[in-house]
N, CA, C and O atoms as a GROMACS GRO file, in nm:
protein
  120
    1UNK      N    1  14.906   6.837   6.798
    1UNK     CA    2  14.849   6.788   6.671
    1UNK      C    3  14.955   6.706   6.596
    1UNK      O    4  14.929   6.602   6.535
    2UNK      N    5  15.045   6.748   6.603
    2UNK     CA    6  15.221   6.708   6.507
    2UNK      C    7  15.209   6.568   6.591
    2UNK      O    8  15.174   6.470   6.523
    3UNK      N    9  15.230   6.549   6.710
    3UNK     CA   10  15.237   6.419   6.765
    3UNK      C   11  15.107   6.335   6.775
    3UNK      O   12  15.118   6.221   6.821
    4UNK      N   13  15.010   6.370   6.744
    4UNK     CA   14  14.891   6.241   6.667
    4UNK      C   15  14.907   6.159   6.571
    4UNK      O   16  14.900   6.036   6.565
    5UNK      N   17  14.942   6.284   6.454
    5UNK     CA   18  15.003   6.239   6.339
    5UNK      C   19  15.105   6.136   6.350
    5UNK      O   20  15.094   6.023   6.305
    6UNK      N   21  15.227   6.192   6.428
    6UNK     CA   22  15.360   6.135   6.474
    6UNK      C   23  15.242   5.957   6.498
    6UNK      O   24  15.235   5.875   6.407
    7UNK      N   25  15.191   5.944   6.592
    7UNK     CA   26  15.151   5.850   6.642
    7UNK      C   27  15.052   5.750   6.585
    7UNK      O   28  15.069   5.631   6.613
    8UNK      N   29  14.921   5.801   6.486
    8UNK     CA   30  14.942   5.733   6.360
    8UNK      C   31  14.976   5.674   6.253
    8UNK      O   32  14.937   5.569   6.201
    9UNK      N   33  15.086   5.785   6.210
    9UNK     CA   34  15.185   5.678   6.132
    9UNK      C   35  15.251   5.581   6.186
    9UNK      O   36  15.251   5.471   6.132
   10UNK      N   37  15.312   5.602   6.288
   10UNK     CA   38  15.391   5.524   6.387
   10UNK      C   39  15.301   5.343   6.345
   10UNK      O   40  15.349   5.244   6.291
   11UNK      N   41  15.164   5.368   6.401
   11UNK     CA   42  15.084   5.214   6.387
   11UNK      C   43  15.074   5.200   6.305
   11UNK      O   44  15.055   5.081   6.280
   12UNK      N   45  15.076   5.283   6.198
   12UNK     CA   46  15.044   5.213   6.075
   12UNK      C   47  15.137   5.118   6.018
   12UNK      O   48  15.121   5.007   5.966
   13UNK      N   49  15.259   5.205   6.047
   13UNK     CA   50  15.395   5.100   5.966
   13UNK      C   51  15.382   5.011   6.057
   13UNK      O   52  15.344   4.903   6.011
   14UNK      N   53  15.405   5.013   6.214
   14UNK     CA   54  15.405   4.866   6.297
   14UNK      C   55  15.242   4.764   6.214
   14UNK      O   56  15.219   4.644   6.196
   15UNK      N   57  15.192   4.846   6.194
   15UNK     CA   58  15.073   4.738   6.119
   15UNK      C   59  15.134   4.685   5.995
   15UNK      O   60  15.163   4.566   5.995
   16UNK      N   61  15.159   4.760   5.880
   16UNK     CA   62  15.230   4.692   5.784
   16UNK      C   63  15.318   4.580   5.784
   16UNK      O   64  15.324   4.478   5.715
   17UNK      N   65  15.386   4.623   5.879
   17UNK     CA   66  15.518   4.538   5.937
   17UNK      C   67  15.471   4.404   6.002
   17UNK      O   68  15.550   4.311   6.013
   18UNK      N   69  15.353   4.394   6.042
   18UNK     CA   70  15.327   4.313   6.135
   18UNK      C   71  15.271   4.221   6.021
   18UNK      O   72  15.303   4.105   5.996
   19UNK      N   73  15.179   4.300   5.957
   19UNK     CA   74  15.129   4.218   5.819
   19UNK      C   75  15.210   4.126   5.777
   19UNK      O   76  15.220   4.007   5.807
   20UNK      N   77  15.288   4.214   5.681
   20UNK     CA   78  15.415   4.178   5.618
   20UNK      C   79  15.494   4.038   5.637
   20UNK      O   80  15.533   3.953   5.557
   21UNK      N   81  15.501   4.051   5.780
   21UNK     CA   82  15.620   3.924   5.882
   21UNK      C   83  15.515   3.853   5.901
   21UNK      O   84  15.558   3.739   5.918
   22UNK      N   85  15.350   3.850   5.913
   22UNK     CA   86  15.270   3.704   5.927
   22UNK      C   87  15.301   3.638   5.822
   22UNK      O   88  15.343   3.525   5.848
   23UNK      N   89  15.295   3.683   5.643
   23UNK     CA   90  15.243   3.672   5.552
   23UNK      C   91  15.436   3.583   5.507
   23UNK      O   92  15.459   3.480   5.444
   24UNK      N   93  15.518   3.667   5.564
   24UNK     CA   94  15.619   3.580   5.567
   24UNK      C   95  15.624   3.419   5.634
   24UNK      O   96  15.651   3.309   5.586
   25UNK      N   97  15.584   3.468   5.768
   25UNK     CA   98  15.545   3.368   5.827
   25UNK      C   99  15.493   3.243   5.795
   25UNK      O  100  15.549   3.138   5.825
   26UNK      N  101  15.408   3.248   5.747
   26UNK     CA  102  15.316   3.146   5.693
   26UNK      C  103  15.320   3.148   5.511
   26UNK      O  104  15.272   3.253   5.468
   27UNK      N  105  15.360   3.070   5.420
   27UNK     CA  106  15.381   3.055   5.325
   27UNK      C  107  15.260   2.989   5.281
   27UNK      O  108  15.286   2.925   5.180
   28UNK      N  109  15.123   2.977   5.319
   28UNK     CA  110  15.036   2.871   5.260
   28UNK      C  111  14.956   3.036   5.255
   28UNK      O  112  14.846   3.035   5.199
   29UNK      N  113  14.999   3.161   5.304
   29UNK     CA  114  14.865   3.252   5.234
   29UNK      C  115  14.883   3.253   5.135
   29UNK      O  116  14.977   3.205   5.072
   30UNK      N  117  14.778   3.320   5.095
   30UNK     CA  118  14.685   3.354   4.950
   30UNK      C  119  14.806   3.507   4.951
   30UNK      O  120  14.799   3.591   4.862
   0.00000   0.00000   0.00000
């Protein structure tokens, strides 16, 4: 159960992160 969790959060921050560095990426978003 501990390592689901473990493994959810895990994507979530790589999602944030991934967000994050497009939104860097590209300076014409909103």
């Amino acid at each position: 159960m501990t390592f689901t969790i473990y493994a959810a959060l895990k994507a979530l921050i790589i999602l944030i992160v991934a967000v994050r560095f497009s939104y860097r990426l590209d300076p014409n978003s909103p």
